[in-house]
N, C-alpha and C positions, 0 to 999 in steps of 0.2 A: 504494500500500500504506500502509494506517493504521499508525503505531506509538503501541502504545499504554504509557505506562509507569505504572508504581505507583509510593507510594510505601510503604515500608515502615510495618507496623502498627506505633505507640506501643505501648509493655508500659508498662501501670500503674504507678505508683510506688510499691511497697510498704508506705513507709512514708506515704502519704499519705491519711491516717485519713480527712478531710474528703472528699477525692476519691472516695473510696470510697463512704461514708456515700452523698454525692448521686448516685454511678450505681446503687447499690442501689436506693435511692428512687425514682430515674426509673424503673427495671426496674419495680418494683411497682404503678409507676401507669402502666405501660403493662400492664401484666397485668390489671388491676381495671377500666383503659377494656377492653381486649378481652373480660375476661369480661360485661362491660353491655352492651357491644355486642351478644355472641351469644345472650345473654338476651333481649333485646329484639327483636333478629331471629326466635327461635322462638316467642315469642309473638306478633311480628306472623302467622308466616308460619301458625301452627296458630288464627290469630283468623278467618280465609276460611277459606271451602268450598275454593276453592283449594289455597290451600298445603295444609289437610289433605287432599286427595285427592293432592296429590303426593307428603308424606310416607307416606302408604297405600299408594301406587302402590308407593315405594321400598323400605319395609318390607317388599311384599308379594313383590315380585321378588326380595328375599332371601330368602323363605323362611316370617318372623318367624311369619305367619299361618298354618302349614302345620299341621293337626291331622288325624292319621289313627290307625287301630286300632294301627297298629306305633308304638312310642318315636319320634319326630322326632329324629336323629342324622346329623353330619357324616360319620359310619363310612362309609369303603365300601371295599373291596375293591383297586380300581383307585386306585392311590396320587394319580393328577392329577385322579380324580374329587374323591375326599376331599379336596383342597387346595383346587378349584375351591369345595366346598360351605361349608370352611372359612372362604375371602375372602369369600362372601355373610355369613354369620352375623356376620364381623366388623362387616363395613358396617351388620349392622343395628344391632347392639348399640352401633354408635356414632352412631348417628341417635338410638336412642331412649332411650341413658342421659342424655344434656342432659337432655332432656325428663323423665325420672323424675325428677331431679336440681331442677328447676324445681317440679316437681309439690309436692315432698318440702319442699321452702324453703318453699311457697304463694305463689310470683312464677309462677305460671300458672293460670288457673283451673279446677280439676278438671274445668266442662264443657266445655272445648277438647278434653282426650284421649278424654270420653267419645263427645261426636262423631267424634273419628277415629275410634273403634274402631266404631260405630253403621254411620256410612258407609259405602256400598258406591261400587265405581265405576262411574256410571251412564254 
């Protein structure tokens, strides 16, 4: 049997202004490498036929694509259906707002999305 022990978390020292300052700092520049990273990621991944047929695939398995004579709405009736329709809409709105978000900066090229949207899955 492993025993495994901790040791207790450090509490900050509140008056330690410098201390402070520099885990803020690092905080933000690990946010600003993450957001470059996931920037560069959806621009690699939407610069292929590839990746854009996957993002299309996923967007479309949620729903994003779905245009009929009736309002397109998570509403239904059956409370675990509307939940289930719910968590699709979410997933998509969070694929494709980076991507508006990209678009919107112009750190993507407008014709990456308009191929996705062109593309069918063949």
């Amino acid at each position: 049997m492993r025993v495994v022990t901790t040791t207790p978390a450090v509490e900050p020292n509140p008056t330690d202004l410098l201390g402070r300052e520099e885990r803020d700092l690092e905080s933000q520049q690990r946010e600003i490498v993450a957001d470059l990273e996931e920037r560069e990621d959806l621009v690699w991944l939407l610069s292929g036929r590839r990746g854009r047929r996957k993002v299309r695939r996923l967007l479309s398995d949620a729903g994003f694509f779905t245009y009929s004579d009736k309002v397109t709405s998570v509403f239904d009736r059956h409370h675990g259906r509307m939940c289930f329709l719910e968590g699709h809409r979410t997933a998509a709105l969070q694929m494709i707002w980076p991507i508006m978000r990209l678009l919107a900066s112009r750190k993507l090229p407008p014709e990456s999305f308009e191929k996705l949207m062109q593309e069918t899955d063949e």
